[in-house]
C-alpha positions, 0 to 999 in steps of 0.5 A, a space after each residue: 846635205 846636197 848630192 853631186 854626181 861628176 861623169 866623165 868618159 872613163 871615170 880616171 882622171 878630170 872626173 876623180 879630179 873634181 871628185 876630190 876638189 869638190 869634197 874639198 871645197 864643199 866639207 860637210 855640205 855634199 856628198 860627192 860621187 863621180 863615175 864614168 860611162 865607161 871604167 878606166 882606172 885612176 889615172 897614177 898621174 892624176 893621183 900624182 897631180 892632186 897629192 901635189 896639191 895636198 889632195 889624197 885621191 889614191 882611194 878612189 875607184 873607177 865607178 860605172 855611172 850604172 852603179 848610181 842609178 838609184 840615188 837621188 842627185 842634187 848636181 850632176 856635172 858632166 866634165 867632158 863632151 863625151 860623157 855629156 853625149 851619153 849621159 842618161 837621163 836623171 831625175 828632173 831634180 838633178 840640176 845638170 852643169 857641163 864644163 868641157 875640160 881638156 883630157 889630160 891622159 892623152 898628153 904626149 911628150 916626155 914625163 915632165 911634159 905630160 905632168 904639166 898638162 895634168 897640172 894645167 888641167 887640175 888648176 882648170 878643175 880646182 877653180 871651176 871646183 871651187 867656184 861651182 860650191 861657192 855659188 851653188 852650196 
């Protein structure tokens, strides 16, 4: 079974995103884990978002990506600049993949506004998602 690591900069909300797409879309293929440089929370809103899409992320933790030091990943995705700035070595059998999504928690209008720029941002991560487990897995 494969291991995938996704960071983000808070570990709240595109990286709790791809954590649940890829579980999704990968079964029993991988181990998924995201964790961020630094902890945030889940996002409400991006629970909110993937529930739409019949994905039950409300369990996740925030996750420091300090506290998977030890385990040995397959795939380390980097879903934000930031993180791939600070993102510290891993061991060179990690494969690493980077896709820059936009930061949906900073999102400004009203409610309905804000929802559809997280939606807009959980299709970019559902098929991004999708696609990395049927070519990698």
């Amino acid at each position: 079974m494969k291991r995938i690591l996704v960071l983000c900069t808070g570990n709240s909300c595109r990286s709790q995103i791809a954590e649940g797409y890829l579980r999704h879309f990968a079964g029993n293929k991988a181990e998924v884990y995201s964790a961020g440089v630094e902890t945030h929370g889940v996002n409400p809103r991006a629970v909110a978002t993937m529930q739409e899409d019949g994905i039950d992320i409300s369990g996740h933790t925030s996750n420091n990506m300090e506290e998977y030091r030890g385990i040995d990943f397959d795939f380390v995705i980097t879903v934000c600049d930031h993180a791939k700035e600070r993102c510290p070595f891993f061991p060179a059998t990690a494969k690493q993949f980077h896709e820059n999504f936009p930061d949906p928690a900073k999102a400004t209008g009203t409610e309905e506004e804000i929802m559809a720029q997280f939606r807009q941002v959980r299709n970019m991560i559902k098929k991004y998602s999708e696609t990395f487990v049927r070519e990698n897995l």
